[in-house]
Backbone as a ProteinNet text record, in pm:
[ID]
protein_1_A
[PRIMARY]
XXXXXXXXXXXXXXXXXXXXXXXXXXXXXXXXXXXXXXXXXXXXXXXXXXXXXXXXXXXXXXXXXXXXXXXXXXXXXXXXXXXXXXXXXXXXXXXXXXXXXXXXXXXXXXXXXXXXXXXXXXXXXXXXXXXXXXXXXXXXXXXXXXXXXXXXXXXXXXXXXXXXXXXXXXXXXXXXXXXXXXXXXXXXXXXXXXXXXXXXXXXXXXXXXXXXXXXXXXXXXXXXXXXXXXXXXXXXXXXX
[TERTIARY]
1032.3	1014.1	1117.9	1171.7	1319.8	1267.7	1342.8	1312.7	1248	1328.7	1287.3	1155.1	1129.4	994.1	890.8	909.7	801.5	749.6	881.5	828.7	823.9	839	766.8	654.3	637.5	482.6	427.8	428.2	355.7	255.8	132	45.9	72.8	205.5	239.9	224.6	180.2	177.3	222.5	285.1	291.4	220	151.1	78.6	102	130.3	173.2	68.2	87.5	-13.2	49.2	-117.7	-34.2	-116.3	-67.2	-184.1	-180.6	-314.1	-351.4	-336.3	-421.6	-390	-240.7	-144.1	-33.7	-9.4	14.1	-22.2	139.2	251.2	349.3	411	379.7	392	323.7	232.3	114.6	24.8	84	26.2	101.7	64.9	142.9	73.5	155.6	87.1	87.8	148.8	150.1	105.2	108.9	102.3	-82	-73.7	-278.3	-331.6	-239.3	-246.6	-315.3	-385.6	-415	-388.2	-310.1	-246.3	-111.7	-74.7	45.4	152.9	278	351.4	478	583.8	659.6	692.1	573.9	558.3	481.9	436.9	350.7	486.9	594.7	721	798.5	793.9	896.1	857.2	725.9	620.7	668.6	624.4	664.5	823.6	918.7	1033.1	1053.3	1040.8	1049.7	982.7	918.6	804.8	847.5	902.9	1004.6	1134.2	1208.2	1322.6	1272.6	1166.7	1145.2	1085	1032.8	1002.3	847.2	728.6	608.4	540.5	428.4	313.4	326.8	256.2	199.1	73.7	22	-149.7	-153.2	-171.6	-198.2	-300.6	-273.3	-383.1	-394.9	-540.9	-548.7	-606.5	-517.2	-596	-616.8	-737.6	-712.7	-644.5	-614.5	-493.5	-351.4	-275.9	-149.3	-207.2	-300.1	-331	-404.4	-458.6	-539.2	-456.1	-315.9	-191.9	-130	-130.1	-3.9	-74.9	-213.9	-307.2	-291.3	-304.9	-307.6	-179.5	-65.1	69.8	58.6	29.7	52	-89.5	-165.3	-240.4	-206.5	-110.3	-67.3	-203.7	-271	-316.5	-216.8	-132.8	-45.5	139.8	182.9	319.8	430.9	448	521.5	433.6	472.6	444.7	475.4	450	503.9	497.3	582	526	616.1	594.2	676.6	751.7	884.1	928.2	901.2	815.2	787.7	827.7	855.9	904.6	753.2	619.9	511.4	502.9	484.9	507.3	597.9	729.8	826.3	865.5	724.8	728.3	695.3	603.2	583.9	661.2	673.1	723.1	872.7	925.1	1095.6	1038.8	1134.5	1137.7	1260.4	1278.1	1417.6	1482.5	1612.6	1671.1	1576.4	1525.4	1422.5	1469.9	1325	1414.1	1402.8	1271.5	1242.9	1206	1259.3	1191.8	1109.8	1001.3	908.1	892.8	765.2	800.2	662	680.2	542.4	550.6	446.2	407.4	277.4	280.4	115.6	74.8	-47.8	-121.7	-238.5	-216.2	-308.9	-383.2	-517.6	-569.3	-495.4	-510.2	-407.1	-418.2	-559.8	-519.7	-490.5	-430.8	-422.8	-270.5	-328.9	-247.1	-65.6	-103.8	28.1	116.3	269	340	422.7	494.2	631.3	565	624.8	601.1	619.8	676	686.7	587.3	449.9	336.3	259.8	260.4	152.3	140.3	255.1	178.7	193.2	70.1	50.6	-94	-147.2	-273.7	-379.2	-466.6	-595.5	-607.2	-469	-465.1	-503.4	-596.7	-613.5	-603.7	-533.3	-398.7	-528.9	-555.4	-637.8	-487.4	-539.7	-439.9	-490.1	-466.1	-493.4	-469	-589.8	-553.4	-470.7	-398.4	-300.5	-178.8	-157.9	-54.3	49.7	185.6	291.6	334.9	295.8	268	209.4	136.3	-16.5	72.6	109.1	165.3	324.2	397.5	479.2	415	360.6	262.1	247.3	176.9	113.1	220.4	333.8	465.3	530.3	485.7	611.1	484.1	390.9	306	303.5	269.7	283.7	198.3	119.1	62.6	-88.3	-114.4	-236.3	-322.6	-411.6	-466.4	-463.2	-464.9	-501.7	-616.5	-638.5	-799.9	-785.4	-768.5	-785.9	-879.4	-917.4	-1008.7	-948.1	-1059.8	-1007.3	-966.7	-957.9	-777.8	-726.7	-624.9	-553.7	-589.1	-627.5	-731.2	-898.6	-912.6	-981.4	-953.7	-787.3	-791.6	-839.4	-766.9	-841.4	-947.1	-1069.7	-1200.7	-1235.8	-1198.1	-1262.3	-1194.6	-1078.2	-1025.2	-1118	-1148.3	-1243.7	-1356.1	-1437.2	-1590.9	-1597.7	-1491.2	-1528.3	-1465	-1389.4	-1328.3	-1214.3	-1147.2	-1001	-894.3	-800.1	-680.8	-534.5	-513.5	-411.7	-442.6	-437.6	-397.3	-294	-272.7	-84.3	-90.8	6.7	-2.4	162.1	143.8	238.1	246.8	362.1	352.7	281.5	276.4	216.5	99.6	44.6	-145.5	-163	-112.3	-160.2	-112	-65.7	-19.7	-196.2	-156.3	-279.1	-396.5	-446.8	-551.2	-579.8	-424.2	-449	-490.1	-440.1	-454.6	-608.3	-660.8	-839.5	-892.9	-886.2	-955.1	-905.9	-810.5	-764.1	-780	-709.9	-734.7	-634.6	-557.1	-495.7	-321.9	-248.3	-131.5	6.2	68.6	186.5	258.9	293.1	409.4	534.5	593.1	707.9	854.1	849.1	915.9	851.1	916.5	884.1	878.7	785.5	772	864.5	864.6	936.7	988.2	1081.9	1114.3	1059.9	954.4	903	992	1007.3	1153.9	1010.5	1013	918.1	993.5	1006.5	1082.2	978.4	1026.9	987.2	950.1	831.5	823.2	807.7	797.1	758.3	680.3	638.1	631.1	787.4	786.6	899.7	929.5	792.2	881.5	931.9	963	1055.7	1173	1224.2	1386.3	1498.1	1565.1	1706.2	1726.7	1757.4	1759.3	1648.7	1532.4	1437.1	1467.3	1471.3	1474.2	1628.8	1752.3	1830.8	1840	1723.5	1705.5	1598.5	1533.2	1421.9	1537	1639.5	1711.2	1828.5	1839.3	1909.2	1862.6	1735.6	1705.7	1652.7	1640.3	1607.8	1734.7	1831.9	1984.3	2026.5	2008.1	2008.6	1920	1826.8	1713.4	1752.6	1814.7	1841.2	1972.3	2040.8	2190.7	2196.9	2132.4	2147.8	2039.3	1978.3	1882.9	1730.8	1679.8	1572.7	1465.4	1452.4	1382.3	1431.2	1532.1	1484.9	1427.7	1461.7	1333.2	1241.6	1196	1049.3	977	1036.9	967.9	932.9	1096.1	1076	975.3	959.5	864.3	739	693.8	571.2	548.7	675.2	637.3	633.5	671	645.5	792.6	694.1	793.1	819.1	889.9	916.3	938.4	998.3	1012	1191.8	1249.3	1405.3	1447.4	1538	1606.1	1650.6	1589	1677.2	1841.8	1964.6	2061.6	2134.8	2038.3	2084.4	2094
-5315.5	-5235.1	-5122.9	-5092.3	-5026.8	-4883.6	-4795.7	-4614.2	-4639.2	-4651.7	-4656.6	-4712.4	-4821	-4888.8	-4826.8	-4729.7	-4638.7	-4560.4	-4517.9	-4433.4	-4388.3	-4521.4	-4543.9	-4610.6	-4656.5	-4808.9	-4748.9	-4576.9	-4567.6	-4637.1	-4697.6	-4786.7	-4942.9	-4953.5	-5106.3	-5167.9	-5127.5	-5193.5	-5100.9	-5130.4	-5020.4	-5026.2	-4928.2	-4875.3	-4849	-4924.9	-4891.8	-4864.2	-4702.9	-4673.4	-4731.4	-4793.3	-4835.9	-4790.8	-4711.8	-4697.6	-4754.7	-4852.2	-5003.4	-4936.5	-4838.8	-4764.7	-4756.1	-4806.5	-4822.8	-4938.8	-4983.2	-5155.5	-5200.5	-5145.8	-5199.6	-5229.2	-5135.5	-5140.7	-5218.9	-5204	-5277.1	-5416	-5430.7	-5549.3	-5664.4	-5783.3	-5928.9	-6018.5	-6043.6	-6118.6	-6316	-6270.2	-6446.7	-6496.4	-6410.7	-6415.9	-6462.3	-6505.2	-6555.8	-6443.1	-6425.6	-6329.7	-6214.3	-6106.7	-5980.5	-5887.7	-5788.1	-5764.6	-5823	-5819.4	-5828.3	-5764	-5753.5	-5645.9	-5639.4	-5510.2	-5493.3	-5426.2	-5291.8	-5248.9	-5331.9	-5393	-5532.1	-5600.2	-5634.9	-5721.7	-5633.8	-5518.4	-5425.8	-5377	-5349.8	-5350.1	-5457	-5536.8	-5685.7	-5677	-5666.6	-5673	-5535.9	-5424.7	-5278.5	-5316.1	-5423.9	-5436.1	-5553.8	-5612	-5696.1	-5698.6	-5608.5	-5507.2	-5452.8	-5400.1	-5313.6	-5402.3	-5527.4	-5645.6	-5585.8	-5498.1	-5525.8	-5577.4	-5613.9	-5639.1	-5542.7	-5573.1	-5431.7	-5460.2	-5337	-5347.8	-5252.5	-5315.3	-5227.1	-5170.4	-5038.5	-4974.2	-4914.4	-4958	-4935	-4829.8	-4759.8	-4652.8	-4705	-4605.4	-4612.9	-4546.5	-4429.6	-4330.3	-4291.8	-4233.6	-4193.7	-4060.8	-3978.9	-3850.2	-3910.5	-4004.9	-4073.9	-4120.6	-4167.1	-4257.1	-4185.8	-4031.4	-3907.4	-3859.2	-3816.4	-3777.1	-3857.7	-4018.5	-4095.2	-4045.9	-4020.2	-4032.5	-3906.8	-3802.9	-3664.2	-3642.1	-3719.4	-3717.2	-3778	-3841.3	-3906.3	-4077.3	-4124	-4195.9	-4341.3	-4303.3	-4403.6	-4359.6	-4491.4	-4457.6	-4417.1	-4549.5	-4523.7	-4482.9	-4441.5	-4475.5	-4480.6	-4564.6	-4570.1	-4483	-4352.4	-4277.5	-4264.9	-4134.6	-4099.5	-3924.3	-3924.5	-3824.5	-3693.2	-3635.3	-3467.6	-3348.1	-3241.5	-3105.8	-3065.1	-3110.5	-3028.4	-3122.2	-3262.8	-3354.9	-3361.8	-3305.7	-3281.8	-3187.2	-3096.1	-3006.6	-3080.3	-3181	-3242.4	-3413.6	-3434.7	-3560.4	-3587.3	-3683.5	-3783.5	-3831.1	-3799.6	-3954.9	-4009.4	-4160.8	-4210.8	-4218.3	-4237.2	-4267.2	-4365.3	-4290	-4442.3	-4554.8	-4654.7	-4769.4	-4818.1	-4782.2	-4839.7	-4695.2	-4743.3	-4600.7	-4646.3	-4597.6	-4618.9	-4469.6	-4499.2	-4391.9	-4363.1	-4264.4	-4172.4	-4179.1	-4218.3	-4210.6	-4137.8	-4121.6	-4036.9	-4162.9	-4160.2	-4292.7	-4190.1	-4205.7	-4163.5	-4217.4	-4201.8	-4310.9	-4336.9	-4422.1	-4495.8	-4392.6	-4297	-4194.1	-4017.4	-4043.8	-3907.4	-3849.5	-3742.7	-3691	-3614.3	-3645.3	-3668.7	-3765.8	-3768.4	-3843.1	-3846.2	-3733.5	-3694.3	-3631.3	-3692.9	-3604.8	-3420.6	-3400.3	-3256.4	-3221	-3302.4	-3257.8	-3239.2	-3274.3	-3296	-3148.5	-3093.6	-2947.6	-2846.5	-2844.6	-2771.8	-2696.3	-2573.3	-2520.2	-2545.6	-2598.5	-2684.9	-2840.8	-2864.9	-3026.7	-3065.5	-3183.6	-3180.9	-3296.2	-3286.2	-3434.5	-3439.5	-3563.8	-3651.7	-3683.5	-3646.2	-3662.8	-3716	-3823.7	-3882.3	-3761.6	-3723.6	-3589.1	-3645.7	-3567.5	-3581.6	-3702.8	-3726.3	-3854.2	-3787.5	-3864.8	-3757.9	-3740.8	-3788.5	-3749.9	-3653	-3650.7	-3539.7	-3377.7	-3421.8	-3285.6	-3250.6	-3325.1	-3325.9	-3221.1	-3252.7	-3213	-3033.9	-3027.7	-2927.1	-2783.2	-2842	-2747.2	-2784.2	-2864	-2840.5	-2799.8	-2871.5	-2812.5	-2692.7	-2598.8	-2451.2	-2421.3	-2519.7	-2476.1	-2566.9	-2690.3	-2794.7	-2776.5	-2849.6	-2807	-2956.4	-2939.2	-3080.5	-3083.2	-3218.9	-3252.5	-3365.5	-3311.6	-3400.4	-3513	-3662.3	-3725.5	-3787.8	-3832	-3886.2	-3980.5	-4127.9	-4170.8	-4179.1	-4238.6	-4290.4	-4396.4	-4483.6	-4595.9	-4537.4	-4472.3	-4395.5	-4284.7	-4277.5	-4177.5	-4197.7	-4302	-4414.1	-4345.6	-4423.6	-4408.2	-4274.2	-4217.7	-4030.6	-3981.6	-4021.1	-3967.6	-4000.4	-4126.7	-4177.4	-4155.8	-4127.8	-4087.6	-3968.8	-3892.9	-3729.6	-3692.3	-3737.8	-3695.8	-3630.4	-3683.7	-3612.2	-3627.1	-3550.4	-3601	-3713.9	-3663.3	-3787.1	-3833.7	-3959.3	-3983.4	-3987.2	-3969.5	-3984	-4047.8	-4100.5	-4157.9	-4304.6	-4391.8	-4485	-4588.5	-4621.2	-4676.1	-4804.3	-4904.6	-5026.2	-5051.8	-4939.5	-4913.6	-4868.7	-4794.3	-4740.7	-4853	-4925.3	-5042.3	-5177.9	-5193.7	-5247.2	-5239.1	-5078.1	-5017.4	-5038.3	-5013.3	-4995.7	-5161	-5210.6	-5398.6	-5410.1	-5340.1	-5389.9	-5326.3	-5194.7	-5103.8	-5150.6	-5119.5	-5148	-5059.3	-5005.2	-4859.2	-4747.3	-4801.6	-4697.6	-4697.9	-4602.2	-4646.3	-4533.6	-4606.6	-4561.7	-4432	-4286.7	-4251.8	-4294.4	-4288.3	-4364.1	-4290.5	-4258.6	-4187.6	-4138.5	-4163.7	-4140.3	-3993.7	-3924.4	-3776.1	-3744	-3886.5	-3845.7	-3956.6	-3999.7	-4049.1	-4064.9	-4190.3	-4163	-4242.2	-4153.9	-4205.8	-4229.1	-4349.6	-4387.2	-4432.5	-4387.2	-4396.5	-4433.6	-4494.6	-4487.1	-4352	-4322.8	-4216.8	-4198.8	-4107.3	-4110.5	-3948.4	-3910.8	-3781.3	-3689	-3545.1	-3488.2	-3467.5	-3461.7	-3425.5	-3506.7	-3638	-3741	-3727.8	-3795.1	-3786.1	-3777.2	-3720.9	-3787.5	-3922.9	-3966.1	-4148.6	-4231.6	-4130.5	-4214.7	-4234.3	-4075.7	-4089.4	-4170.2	-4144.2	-4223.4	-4345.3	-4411.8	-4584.4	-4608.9	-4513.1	-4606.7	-4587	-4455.2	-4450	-4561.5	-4614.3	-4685.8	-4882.1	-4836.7	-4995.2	-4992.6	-4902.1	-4892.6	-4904.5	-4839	-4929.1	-5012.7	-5093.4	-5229.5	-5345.7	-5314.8	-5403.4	-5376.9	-5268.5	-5242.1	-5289.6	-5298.7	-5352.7	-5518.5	-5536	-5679.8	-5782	-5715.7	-5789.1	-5787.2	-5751.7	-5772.6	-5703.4	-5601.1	-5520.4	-5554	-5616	-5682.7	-5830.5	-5896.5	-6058.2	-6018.1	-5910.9	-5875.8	-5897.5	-5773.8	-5722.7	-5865.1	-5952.5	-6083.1	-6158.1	-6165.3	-6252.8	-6260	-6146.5	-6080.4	-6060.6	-6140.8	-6069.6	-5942	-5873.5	-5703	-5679.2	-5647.7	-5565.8	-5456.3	-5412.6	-5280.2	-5172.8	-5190.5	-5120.1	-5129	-5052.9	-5094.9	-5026.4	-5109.1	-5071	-4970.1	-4884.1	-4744.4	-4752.5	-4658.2	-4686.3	-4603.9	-4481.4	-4400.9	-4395.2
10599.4	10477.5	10476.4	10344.3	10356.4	10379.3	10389.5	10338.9	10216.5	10097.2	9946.6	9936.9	10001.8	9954.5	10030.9	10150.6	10189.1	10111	10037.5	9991.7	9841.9	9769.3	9636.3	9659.4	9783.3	9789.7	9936.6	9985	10105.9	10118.8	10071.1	10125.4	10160.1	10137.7	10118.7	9984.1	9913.1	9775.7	9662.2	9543.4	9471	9322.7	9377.7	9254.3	9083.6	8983.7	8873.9	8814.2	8720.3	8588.7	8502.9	8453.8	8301.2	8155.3	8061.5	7882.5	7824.9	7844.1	7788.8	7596.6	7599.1	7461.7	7365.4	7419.5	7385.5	7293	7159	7142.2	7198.8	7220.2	7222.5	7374.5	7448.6	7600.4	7670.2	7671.9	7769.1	7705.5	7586.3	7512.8	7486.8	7480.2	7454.2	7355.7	7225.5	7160.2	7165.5	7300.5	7349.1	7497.4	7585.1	7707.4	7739.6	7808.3	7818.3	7901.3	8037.1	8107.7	8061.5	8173	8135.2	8278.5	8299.4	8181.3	8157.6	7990.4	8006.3	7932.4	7921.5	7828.6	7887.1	7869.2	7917.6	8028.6	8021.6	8171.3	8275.4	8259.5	8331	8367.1	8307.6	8383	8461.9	8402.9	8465.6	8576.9	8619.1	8722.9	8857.3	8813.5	8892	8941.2	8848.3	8846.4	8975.2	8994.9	9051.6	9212	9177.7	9287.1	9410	9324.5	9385.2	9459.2	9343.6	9443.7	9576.2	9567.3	9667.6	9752.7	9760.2	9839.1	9924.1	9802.2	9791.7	9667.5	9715.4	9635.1	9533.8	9397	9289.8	9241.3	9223.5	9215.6	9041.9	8906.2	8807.9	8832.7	8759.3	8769.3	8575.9	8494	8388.5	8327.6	8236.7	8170.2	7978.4	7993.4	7822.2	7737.7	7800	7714.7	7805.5	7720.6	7803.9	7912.5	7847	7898.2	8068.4	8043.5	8178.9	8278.1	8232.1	8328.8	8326.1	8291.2	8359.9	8447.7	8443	8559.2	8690.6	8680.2	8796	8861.3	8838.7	8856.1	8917.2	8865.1	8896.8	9035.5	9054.8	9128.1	9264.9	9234.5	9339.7	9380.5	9280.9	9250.8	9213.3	9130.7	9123.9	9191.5	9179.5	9274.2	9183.2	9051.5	8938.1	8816.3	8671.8	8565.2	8424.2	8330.6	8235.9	8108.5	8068.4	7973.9	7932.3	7815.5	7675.7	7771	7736	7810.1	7698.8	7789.5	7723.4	7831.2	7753.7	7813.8	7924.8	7878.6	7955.3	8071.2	8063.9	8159.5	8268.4	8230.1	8283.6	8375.3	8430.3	8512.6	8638.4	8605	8749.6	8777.4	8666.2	8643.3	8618.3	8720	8756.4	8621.6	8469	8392	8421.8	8406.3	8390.6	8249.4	8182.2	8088.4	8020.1	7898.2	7828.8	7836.4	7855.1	7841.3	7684.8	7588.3	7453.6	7434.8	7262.5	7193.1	7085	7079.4	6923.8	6841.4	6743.2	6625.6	6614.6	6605.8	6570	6420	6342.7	6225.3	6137.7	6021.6	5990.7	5879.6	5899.2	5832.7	5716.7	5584.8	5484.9	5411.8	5347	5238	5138.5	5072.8	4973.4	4845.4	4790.9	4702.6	4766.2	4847	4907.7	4832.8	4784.6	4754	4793.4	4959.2	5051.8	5036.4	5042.4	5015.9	5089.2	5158	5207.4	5320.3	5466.6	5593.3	5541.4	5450.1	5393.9	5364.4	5348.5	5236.4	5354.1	5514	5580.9	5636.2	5716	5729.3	5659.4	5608.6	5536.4	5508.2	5533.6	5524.3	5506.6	5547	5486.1	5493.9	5571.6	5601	5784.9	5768	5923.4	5989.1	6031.4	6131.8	6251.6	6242	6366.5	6424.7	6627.2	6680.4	6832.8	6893.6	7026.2	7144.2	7206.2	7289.5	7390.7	7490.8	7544.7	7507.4	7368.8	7377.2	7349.8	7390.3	7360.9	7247.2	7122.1	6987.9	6937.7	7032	6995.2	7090.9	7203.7	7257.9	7166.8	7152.6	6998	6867.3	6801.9	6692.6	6724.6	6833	6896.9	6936.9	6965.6	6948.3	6776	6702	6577.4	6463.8	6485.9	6336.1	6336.9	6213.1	6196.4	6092.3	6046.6	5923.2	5924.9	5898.9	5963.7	6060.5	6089.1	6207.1	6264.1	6411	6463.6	6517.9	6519.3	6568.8	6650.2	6771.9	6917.5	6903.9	6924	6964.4	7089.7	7171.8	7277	7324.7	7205.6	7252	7098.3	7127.7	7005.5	6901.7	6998.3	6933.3	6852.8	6883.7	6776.3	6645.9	6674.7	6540.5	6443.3	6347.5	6215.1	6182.5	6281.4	6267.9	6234.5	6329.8	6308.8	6188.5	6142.3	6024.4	5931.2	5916.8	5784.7	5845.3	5950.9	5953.2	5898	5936.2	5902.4	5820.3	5731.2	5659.1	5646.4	5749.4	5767.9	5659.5	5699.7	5589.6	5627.7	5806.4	5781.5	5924.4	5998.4	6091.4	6152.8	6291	6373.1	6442.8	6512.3	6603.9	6604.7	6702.3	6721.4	6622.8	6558.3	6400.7	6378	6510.2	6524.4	6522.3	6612.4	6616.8	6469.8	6404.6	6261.5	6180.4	6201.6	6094.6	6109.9	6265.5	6277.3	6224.2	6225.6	6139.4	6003.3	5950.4	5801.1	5737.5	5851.2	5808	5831.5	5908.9	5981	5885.9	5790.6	5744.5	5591.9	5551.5	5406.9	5311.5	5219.1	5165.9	5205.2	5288	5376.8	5375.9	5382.8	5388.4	5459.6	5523.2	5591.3	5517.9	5535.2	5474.2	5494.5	5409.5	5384.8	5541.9	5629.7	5734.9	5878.2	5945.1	6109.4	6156.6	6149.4	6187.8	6348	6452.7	6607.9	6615.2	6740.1	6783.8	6964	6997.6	7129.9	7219.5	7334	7409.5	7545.5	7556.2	7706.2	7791.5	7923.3	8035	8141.1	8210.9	8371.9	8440.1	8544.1	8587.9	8708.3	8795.3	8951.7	8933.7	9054.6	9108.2	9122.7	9061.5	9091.7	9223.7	9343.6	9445.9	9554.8	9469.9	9585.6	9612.1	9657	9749.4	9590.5	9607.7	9518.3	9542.5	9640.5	9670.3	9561	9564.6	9489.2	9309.9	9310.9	9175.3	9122.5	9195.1	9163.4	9161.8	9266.6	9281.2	9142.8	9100.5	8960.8	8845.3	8834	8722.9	8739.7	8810	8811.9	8796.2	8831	8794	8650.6	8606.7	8449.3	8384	8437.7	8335.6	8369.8	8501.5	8479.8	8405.4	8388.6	8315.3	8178.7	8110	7989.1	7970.4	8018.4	8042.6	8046.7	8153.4	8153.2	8099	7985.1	7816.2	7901	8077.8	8090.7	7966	7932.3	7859.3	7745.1	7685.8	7511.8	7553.4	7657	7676.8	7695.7	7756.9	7762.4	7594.1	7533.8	7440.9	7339.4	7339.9	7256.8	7335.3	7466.4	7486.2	7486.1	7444.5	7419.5	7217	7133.6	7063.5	6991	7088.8	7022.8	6918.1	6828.4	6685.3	6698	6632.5	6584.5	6760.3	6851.7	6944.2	6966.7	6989.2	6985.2	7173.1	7196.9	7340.4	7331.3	7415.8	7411.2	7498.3	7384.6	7404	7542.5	7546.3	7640.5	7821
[MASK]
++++++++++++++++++++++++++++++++++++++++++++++++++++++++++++++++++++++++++++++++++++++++++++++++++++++++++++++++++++++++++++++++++++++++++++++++++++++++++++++++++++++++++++++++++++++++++++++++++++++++++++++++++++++++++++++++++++++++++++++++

């Protein structure tokens, strides 16, 4: 067993978090398997280099699979790179980026990401997602309303009467298709850059060995066959 694989896989196996809550990462609309996705190959793929075993480990939100990570519960993990995360957390160069979107009823008087913050309007928002910690530094005027995952915004918007939902453009597309009545604004409020992650206080060797197998997998098409082989829309290779 090398240096590196001690000490991304000290137990001998390595531990990947993964946020099943994600529909584009951690989901496959062809695979029989469970789980399966792109961090599920890239997992395998990381795990292999390093010539151990990998053991997923599943959450339902992103806020649940930065905890494992930062707990030292898991070895790697797969998240959205944020400034608050980033105190304890190695991200690598994204490898995919998706889009944060706001989802409204079909007569809502909102139209233009311009119309949403605004005084008296109240954005359902997945607590800890990096959309939701996004939001939380740029809104200035709205209020947000945490539920506890993402996969529930929808719902709580229309039980209680909210005004817009947020969240990742695929899950809210999904929704508006299950629910009906509902509809997309026409523009992407963020851009979510999800990278590879570790603990900040590993070796330089380390963090330079995951940033570096993340631009090879992006380089040499592993991470666009993933995404095609799974299916997944609307997620694009990050270029950076």
């Amino acid at each position: 067993m090398t240096d590196l694989a001690k000490e991304f896989a000290p137990a001998g196996r390595l531990r990947a978090s993964l946020n099943m809550g994600n529909p584009v990462l951690a989901h496959s609309h062809i695979a029989p398997e469970k789980p399966a996705g792109v961090t599920i190959d890239l997992s395998r793929e990381f795990a292999r280099e390093l010539g151990v075993a990998v053991d997923f480990l599943q959450f339902d939100t992103a806020a649940q699979s930065v905890a494992a990570l930062a707990s030292g519960e898991a070895d790697i993990g797969f998240m959205a790179i944020d400034p608050l995360r980033a105190q304890t957390t190695h991200f690598t160069p994204a490898y995919v980026q998706i889009e944060g979107y706001y989802l409204v009823r079909e007569g809502s008087t909102i139209q233009t990401n311009a119309d949403v913050d605004r005084a008296g309007t109240r954005i359902v928002m997945g607590a800890g997602s990096a959309y939701g910690l996004y939001l939380q530094r740029h809104i200035q005027h709205a209020t947000l309303v945490p539920v506890p995952t993402s996969e529930a915004v929808v719902d709580a918007m229309l039980k209680d009467g909210l005004d817009v939902a947020s969240g990742v453009k695929q899950g809210l597309e999904a929704d508006a298709h299950r629910v009906g009545g509902l509809r997309l604004l026409g523009e992407r409020f963020m851009v979510i850059n999800q990278a590879m992650a570790m603990p900040k206080a590993r070796s330089a060797a380390a963090a330079a060995f995951l940033d570096d197998f993340v631009a090879r997998m992006k380089r040499g098409g592993f991470v666009a066959a993933s995404l095609a082989r799974h299916a997944i829309a609307g997620a694009t290779v990050a270029d950076n």
